[in-house]
Backbone of each chain as ProteinMPNN parsed JSONL, in Angstrom:
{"seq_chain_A": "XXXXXXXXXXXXXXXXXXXXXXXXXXXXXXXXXXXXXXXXXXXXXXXXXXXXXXXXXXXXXXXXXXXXXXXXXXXXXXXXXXXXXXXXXXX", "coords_chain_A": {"N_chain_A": [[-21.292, 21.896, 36.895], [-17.575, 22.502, 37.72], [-15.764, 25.398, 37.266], [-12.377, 24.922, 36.883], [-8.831, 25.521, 37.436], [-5.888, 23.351, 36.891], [-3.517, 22.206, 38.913], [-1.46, 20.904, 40.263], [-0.466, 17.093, 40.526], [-1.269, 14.483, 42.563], [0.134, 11.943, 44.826], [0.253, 8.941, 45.6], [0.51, 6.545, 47.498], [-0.901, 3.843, 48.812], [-4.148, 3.768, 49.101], [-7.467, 3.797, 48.82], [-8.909, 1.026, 46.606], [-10.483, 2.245, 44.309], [-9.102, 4.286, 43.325], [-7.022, 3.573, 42.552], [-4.302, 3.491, 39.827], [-5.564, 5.241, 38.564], [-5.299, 9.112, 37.792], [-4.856, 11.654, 39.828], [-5.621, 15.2, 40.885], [-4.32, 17.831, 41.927], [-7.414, 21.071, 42.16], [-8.263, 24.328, 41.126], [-10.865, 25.931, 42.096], [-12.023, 28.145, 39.564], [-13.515, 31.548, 38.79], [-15.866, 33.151, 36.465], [-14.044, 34.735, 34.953], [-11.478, 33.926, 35.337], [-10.0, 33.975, 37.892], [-8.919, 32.634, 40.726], [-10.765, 31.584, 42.961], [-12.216, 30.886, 45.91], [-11.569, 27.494, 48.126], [-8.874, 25.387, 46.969], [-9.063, 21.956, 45.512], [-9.637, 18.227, 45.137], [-9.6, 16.296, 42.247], [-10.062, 13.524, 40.711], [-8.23, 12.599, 37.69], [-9.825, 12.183, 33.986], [-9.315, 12.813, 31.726], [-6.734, 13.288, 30.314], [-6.393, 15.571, 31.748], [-3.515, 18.119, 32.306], [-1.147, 19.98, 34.227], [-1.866, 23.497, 34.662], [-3.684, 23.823, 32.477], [-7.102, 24.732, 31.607], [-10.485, 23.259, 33.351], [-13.35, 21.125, 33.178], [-14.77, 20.393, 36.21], [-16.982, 17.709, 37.811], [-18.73, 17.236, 40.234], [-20.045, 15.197, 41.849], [-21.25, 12.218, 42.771], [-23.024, 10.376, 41.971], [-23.047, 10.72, 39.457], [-20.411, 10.45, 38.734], [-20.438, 7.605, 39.189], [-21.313, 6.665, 36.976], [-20.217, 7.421, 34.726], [-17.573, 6.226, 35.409], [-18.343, 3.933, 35.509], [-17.502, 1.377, 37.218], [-18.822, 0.335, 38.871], [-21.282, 0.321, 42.254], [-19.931, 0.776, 44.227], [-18.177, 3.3, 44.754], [-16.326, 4.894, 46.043], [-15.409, 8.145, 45.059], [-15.731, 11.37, 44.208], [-15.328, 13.754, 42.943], [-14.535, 14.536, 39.843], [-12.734, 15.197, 36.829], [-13.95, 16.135, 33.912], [-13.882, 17.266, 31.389], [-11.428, 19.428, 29.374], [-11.102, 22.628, 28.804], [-11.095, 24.913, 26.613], [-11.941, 27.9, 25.355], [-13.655, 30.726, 27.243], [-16.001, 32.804, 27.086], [-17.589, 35.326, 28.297], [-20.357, 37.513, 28.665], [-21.341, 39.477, 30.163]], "CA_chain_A": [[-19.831, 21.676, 36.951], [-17.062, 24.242, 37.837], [-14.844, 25.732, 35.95], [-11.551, 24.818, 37.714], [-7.12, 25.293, 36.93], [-5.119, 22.367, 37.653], [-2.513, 22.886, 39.89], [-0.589, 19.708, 39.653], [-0.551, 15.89, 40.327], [-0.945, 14.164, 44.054], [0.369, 11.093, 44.688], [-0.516, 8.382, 46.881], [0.486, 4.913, 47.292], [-2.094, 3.823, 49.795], [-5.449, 4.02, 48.943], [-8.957, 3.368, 48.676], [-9.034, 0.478, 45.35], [-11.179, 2.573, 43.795], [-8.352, 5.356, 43.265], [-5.977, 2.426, 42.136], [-4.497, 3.642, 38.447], [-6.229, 6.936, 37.938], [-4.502, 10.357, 38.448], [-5.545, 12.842, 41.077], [-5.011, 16.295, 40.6], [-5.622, 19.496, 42.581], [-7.722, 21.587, 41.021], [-8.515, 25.864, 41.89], [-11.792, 26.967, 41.538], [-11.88, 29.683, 38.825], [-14.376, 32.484, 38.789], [-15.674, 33.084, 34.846], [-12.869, 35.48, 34.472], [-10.249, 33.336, 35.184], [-9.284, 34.443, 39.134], [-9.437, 31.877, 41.849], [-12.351, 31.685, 43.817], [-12.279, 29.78, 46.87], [-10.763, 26.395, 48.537], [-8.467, 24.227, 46.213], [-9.818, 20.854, 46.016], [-8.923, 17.538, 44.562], [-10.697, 15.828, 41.655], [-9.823, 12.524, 39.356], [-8.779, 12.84, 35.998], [-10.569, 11.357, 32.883], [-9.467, 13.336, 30.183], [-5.772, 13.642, 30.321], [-5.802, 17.316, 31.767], [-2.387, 18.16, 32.954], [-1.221, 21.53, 35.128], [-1.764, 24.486, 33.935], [-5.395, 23.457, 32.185], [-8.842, 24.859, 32.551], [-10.833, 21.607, 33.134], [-14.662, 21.063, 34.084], [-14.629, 19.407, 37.267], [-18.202, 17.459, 38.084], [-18.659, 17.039, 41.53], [-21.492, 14.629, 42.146], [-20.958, 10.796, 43.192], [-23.693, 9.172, 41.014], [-22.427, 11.329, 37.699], [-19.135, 9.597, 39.085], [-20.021, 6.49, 38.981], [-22.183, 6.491, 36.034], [-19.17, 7.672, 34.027], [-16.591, 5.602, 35.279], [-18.556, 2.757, 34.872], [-17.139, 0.56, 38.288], [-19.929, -0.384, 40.345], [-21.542, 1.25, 43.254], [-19.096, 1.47, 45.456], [-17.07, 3.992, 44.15], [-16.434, 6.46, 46.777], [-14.654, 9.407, 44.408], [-16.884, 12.419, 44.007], [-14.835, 14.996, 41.931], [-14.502, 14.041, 38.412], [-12.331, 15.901, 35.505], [-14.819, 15.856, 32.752], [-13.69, 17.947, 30.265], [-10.468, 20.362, 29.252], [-11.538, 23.922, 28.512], [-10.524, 25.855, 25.366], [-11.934, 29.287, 25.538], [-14.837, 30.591, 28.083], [-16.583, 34.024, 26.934], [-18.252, 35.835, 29.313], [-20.813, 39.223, 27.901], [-21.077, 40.772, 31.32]], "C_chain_A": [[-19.129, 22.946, 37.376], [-15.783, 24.242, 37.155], [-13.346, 25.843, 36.934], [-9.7, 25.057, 37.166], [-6.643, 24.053, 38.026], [-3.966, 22.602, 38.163], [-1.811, 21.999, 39.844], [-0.77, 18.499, 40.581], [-0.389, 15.452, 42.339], [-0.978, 12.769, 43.935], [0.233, 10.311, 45.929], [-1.006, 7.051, 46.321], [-0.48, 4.244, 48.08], [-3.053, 4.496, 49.802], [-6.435, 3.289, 48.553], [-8.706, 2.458, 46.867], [-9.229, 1.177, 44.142], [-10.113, 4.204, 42.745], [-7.068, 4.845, 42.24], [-5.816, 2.911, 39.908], [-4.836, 5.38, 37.851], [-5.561, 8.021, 38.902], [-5.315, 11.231, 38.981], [-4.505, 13.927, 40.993], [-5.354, 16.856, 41.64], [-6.005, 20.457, 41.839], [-7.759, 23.234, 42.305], [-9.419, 26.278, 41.278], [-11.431, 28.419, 40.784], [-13.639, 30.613, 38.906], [-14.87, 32.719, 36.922], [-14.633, 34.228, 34.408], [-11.682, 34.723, 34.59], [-9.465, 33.619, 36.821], [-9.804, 33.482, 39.349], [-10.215, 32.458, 42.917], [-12.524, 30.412, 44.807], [-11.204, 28.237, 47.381], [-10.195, 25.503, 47.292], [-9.293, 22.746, 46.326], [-9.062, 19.515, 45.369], [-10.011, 16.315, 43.567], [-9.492, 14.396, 40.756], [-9.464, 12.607, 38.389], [-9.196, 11.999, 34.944], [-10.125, 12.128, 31.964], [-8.061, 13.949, 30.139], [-5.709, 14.975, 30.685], [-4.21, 17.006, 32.569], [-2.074, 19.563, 33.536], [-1.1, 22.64, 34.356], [-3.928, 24.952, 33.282], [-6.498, 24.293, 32.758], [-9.546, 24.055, 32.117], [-12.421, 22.394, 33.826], [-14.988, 20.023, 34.77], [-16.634, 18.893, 37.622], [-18.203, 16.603, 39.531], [-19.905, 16.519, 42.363], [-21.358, 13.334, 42.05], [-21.745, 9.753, 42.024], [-23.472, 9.57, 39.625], [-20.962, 10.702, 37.566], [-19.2, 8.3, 38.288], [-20.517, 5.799, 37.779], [-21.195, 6.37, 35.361], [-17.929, 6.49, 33.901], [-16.864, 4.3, 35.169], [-17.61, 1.588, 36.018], [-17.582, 0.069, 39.145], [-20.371, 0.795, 41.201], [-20.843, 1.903, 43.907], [-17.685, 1.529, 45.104], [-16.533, 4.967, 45.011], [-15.134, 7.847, 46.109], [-16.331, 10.245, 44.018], [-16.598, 13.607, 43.187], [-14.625, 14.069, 40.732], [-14.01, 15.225, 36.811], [-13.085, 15.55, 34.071], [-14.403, 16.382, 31.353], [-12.441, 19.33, 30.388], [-11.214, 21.772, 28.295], [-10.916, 24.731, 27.105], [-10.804, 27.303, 25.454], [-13.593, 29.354, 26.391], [-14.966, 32.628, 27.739], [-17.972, 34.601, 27.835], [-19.133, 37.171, 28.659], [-20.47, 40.031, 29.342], [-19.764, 41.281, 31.657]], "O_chain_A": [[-19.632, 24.067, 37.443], [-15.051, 23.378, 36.674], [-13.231, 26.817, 37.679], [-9.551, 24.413, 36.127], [-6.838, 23.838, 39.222], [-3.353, 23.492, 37.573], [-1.052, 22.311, 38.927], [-1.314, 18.847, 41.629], [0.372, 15.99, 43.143], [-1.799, 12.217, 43.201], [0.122, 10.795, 47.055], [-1.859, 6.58, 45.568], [-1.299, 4.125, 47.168], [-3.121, 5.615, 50.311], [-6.295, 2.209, 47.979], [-8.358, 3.187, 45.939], [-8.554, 1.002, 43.128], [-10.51, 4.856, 41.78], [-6.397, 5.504, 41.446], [-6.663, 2.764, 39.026], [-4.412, 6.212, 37.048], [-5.335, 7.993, 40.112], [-6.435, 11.499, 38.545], [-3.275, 13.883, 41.001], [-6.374, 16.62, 42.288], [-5.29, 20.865, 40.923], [-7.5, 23.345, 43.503], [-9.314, 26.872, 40.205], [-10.827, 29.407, 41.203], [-14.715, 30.041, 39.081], [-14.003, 32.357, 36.127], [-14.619, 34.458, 33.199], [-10.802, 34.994, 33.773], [-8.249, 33.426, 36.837], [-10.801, 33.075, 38.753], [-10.209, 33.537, 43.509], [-12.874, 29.269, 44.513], [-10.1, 28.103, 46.854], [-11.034, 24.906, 46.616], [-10.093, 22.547, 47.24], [-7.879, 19.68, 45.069], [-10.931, 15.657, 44.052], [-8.338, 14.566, 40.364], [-10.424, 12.757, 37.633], [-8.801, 10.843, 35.097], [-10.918, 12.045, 31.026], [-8.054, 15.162, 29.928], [-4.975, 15.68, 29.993], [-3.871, 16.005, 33.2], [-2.929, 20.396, 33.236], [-0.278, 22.726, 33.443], [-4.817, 25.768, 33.524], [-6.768, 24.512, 33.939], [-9.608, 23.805, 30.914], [-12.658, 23.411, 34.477], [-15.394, 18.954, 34.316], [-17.467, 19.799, 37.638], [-17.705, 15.494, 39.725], [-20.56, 17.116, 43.218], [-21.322, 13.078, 40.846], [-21.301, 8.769, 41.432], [-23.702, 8.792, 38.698], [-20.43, 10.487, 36.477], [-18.553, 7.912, 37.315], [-20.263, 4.622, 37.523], [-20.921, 5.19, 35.144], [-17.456, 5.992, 32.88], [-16.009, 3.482, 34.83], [-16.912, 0.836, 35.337], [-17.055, -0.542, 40.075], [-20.009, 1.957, 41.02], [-20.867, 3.095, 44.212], [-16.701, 0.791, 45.065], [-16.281, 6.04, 44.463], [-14.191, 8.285, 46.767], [-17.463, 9.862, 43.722], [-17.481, 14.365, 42.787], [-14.571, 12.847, 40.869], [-14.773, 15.806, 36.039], [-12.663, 14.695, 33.292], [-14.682, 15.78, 30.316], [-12.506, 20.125, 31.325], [-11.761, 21.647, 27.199], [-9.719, 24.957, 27.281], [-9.811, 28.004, 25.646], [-14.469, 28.494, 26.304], [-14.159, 33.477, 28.119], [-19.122, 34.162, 27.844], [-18.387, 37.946, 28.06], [-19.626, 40.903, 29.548], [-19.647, 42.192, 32.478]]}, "seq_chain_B": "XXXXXXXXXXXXXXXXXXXXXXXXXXXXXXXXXXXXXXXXXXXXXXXXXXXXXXXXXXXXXXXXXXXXXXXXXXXXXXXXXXXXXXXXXXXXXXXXXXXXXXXXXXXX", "coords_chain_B": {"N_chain_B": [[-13.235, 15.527, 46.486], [-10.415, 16.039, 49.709], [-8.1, 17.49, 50.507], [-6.133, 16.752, 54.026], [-5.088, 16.851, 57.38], [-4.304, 14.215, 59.663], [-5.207, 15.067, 62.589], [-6.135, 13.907, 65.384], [-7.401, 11.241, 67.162], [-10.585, 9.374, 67.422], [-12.303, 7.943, 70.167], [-15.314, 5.956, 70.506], [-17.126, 4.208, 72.328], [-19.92, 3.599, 72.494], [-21.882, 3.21, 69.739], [-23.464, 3.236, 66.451], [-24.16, -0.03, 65.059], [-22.992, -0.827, 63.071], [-20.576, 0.527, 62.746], [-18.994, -0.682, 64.256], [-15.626, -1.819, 65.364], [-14.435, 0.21, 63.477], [-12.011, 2.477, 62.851], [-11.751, 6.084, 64.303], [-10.511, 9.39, 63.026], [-9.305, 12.494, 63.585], [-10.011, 15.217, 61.266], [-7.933, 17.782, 59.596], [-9.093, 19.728, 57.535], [-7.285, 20.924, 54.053], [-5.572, 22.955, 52.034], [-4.448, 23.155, 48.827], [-2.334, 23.888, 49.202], [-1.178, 23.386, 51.691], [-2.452, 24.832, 53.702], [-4.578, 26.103, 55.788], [-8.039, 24.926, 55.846], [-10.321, 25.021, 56.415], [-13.184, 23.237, 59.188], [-12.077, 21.561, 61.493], [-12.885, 18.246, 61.163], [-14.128, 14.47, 61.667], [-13.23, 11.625, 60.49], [-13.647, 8.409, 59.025], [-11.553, 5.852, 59.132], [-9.943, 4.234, 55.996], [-7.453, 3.686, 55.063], [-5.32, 2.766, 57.268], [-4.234, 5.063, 58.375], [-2.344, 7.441, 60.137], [-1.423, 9.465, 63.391], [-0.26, 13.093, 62.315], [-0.087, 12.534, 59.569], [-0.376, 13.237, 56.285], [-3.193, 13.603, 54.083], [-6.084, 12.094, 52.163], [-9.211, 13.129, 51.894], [-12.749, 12.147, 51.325], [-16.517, 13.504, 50.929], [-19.777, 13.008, 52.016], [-22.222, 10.748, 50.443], [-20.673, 9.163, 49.24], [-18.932, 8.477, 50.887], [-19.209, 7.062, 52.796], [-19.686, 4.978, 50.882], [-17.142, 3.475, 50.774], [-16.643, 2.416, 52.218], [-17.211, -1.461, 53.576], [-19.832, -3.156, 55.117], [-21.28, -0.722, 53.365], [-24.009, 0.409, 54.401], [-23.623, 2.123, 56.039], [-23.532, 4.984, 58.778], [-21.63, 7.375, 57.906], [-20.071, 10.411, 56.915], [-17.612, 10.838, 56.283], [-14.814, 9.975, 54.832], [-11.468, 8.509, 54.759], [-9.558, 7.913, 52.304], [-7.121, 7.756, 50.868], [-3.417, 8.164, 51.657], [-1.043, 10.631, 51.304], [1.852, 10.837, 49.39], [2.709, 12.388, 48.016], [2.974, 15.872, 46.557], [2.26, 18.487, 44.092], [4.76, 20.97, 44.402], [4.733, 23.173, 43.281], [2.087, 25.464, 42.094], [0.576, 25.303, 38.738], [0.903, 27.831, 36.92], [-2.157, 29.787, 35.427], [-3.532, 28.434, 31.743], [-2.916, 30.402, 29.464], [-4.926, 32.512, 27.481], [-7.227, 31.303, 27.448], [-9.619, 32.329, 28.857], [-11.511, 35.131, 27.729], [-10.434, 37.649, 27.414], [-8.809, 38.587, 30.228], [-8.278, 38.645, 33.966], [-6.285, 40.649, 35.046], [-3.148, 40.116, 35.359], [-3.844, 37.533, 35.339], [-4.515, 35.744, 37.256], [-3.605, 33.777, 39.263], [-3.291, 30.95, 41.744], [-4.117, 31.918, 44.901]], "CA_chain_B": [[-12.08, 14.651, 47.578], [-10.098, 16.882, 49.947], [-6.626, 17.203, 51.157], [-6.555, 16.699, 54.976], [-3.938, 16.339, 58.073], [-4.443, 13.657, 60.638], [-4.482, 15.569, 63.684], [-5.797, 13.314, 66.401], [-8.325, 10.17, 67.058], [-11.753, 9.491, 68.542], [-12.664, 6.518, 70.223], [-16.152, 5.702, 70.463], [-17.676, 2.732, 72.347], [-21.65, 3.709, 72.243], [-21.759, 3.898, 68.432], [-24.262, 2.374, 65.926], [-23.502, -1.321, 65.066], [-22.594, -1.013, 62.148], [-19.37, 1.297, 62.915], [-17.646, -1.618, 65.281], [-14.139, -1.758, 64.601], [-13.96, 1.204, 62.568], [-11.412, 3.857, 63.167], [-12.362, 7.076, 63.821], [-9.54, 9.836, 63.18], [-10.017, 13.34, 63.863], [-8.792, 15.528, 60.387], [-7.996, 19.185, 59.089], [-8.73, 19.624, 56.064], [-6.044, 21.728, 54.193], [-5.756, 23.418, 50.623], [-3.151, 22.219, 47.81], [-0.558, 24.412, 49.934], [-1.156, 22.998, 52.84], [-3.353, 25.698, 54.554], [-5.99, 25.138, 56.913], [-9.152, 25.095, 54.688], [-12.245, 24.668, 57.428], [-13.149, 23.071, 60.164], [-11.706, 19.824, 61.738], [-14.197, 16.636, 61.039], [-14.317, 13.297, 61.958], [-12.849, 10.974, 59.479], [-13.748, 6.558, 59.535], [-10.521, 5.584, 58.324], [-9.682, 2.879, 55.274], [-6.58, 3.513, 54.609], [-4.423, 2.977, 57.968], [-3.447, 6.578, 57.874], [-1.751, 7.838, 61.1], [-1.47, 10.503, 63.907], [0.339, 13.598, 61.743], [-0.136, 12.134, 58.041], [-1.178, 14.256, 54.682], [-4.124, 12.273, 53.747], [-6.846, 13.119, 51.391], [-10.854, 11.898, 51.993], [-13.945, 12.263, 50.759], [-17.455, 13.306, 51.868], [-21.262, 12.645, 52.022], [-22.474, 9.263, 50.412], [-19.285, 8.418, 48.477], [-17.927, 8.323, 52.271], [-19.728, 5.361, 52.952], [-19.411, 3.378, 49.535], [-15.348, 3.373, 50.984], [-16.686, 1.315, 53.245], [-17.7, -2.761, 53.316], [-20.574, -3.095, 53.869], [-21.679, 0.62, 53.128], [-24.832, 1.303, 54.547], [-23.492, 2.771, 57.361], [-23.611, 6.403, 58.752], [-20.588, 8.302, 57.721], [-20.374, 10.967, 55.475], [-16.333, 11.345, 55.307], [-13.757, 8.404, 54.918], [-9.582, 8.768, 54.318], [-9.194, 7.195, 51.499], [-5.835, 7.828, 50.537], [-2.286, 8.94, 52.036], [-0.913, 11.502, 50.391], [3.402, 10.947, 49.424], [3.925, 13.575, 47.151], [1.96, 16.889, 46.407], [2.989, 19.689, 43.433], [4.896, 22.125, 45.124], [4.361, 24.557, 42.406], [0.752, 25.626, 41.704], [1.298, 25.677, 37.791], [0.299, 28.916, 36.087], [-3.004, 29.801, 34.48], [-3.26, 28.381, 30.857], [-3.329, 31.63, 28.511], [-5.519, 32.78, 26.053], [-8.443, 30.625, 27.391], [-10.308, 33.343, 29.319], [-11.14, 36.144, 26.532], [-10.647, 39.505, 28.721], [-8.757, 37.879, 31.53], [-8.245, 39.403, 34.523], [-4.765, 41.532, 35.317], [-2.007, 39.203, 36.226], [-4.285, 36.248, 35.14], [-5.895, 34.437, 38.156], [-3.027, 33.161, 39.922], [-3.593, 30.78, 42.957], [-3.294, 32.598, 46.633]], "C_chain_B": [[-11.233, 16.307, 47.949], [-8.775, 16.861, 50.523], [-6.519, 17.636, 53.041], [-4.973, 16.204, 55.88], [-4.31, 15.847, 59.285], [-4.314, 14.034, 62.169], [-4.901, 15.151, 65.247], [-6.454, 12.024, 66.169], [-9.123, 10.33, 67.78], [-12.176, 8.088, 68.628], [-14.157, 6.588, 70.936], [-16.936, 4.157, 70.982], [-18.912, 2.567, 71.895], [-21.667, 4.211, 70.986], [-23.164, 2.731, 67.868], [-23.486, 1.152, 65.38], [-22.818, -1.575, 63.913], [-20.933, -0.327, 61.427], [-18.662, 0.155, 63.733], [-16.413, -1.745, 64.441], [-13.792, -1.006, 63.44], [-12.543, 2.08, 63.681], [-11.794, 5.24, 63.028], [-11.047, 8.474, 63.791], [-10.076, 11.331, 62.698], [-8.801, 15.039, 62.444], [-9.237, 17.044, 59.959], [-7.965, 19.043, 58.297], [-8.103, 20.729, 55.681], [-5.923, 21.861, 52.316], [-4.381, 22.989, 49.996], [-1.324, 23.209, 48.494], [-0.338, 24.364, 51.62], [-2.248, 24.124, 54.013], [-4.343, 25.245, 54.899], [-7.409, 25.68, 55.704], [-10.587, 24.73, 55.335], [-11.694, 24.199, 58.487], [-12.837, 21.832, 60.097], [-12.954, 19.414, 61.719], [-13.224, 15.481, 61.601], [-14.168, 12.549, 60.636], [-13.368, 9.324, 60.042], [-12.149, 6.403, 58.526], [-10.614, 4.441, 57.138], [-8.608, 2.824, 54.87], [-4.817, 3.107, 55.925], [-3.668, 3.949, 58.305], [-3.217, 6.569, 59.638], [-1.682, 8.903, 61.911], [-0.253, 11.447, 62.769], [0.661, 13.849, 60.003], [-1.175, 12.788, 57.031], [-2.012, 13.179, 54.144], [-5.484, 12.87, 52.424], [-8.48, 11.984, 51.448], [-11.867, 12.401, 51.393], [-15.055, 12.214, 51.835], [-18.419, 12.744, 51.361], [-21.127, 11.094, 51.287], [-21.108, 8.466, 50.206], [-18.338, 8.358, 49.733], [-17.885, 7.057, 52.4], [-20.039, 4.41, 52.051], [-17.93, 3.376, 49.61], [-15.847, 2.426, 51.912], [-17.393, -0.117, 52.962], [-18.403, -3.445, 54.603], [-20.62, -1.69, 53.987], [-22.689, 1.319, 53.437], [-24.256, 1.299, 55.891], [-22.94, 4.385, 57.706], [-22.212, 7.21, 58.778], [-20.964, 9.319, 56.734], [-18.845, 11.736, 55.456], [-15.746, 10.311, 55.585], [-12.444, 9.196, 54.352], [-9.922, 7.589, 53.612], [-7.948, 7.188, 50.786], [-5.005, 8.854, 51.623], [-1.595, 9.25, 51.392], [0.761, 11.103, 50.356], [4.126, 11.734, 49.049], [2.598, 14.581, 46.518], [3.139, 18.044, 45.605], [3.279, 20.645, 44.028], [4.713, 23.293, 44.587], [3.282, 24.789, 42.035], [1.502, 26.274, 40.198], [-0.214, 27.221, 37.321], [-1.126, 28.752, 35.175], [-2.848, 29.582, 32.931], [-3.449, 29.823, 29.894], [-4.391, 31.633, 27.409], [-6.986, 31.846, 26.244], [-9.684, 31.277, 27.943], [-10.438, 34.616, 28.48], [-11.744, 37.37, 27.8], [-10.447, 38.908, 30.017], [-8.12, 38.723, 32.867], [-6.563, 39.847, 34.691], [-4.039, 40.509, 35.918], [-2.364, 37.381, 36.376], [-4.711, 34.903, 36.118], [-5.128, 34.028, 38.733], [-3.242, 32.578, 41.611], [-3.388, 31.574, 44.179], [-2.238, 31.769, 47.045]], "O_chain_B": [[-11.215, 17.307, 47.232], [-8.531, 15.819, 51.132], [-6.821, 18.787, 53.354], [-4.054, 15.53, 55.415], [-4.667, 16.666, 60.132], [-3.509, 13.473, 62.912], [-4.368, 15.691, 66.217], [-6.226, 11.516, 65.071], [-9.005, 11.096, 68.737], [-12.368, 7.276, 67.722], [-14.219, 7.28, 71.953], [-17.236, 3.232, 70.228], [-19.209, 1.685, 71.088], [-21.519, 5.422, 70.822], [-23.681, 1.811, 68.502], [-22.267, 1.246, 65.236], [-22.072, -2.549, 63.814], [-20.37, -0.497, 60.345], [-17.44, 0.31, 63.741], [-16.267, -1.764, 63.219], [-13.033, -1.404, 62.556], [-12.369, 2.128, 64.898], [-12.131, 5.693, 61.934], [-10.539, 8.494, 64.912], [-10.914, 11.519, 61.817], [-7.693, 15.557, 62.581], [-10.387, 17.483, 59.938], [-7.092, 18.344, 57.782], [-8.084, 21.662, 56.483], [-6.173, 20.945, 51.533], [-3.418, 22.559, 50.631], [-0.103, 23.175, 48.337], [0.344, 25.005, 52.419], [-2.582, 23.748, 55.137], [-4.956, 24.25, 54.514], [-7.484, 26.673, 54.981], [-11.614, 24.287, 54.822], [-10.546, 24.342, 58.906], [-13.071, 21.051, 59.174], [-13.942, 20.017, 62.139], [-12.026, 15.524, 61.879], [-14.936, 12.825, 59.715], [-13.459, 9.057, 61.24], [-11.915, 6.868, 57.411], [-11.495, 3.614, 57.377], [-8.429, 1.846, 54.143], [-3.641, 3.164, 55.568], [-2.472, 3.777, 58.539], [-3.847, 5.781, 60.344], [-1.93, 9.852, 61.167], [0.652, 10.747, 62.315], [1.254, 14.735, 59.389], [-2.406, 12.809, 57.042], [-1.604, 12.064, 53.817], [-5.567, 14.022, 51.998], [-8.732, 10.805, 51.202], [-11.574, 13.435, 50.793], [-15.074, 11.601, 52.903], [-18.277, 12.013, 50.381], [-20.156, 10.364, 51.489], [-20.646, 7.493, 50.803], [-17.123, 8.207, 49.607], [-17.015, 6.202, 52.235], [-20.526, 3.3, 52.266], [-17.352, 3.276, 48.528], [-15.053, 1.564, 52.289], [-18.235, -0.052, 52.066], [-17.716, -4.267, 55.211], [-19.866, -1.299, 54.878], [-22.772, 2.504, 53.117], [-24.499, 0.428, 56.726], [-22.075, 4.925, 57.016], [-21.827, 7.641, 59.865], [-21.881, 9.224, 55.917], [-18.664, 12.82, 54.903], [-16.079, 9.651, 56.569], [-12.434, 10.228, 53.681], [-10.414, 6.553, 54.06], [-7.911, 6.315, 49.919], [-5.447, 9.835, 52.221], [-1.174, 8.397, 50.61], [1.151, 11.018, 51.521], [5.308, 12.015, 49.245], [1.52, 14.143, 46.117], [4.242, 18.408, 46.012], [2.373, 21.409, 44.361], [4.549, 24.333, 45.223], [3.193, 24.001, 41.094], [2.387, 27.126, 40.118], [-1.429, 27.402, 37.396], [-1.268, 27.833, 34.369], [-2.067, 30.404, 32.451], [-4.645, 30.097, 29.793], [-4.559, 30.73, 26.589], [-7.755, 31.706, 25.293], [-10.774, 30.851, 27.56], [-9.409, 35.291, 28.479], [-12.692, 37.702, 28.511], [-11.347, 38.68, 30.825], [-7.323, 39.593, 32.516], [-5.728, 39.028, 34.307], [-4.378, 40.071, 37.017], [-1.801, 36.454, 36.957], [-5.038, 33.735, 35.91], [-5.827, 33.29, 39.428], [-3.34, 33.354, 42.561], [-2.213, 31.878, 44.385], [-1.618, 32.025, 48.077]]}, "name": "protein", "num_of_chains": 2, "seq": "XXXXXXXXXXXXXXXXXXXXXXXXXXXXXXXXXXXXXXXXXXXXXXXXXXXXXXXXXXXXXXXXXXXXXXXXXXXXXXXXXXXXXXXXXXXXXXXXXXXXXXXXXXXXXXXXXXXXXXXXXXXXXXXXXXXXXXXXXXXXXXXXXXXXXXXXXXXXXXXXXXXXXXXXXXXXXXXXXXXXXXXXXXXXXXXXXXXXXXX"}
């Protein structure tokens, strides 16, 4: 998974069924310190995160669809799995 | 899934059979502030999306389970058009990173 901040809410009346209902965020790769690291992206949410959040995004189609429990043909591939509380790093 | 801007089309007659009457639309993909974020791809459309339109798609298999039937060779689809996008990237939550970096991680 990666350790991602939510950036806030995208909306979008026209779409794929499968999208139908469930909120789409953008998320920002974090680094384990807490800096962004790389391309924004855009993941699903499942676990009420809202902006601001550090969430663990899972980014793998059949962990998708396992989860959401909708059939095969699911085509979403990011997935908000879990809201973050504290992340300790030694190095 | 990625945030993307419709920036032309490709029409294709000699394709495999299983692409007929697809759309093929040719897209930038583009970061939550609109910035260019790679290289243009090749999108199959499903959503009617348009020359110029904020769109957001998906790749590899989950391309082609957007599609009916699905075994067919894509590996990005538009699956949604985008209407409204946070203009504010909200602030890092505090206190969740122990020893966080100076000024706390804020998006570019």
């Amino acid at each position: 998974m990666k350790l991602c901040r939510v950036l806030g809410p995208v909306v979008a009346t026209a779409k794929h069924k499968s999208y139908a209902g469930r909120k789409l965020l953008a998320v920002q790769p974090l680094d384990e310190h807490g800096a962004s690291m790389g391309s924004s992206f855009l993941a699903v949410d499942d676990v009420q995160a809202g902006p601001g959040d550090v969430v663990l995004v899972m980014q793998e189609g059949n962990g998708v669809r396992q989860l959401l429990q909708m059939g095969s043909q699911v085509p979403i591939r990011s997935l908000i799995v879990g809201i973050v509380d504290r992340v300790t790093v030694s190095a | 899934m990625n945030l993307g801007r419709v920036i032309g089309t490709v029409v294709a007659t000699q394709k495999y059979e299983g692409l007929q009457g697809k759309k093929f639309l040719v897209v930038q993909p583009l970061d939550h502030a609109l910035r260019s974020a790679g290289e243009p791809i090749v999108a199959v459309d499903t959503v009617r999306a348009g020359p110029g339109e904020l769109i957001y798609f998906v790749n590899s298999r989950e391309a082609a389970l957007a599609l009916d039937p699905f075994f067919v060779p894509v590996d990005a689809a538009i699956v949604g058009i985008v209407d409204d996008i946070a203009a504010e990237a909200a602030p890092l939550t505090a206190g969740v990173f122990i020893g966080e970096p100076i000024g706390g991680g804020g998006a570019r």
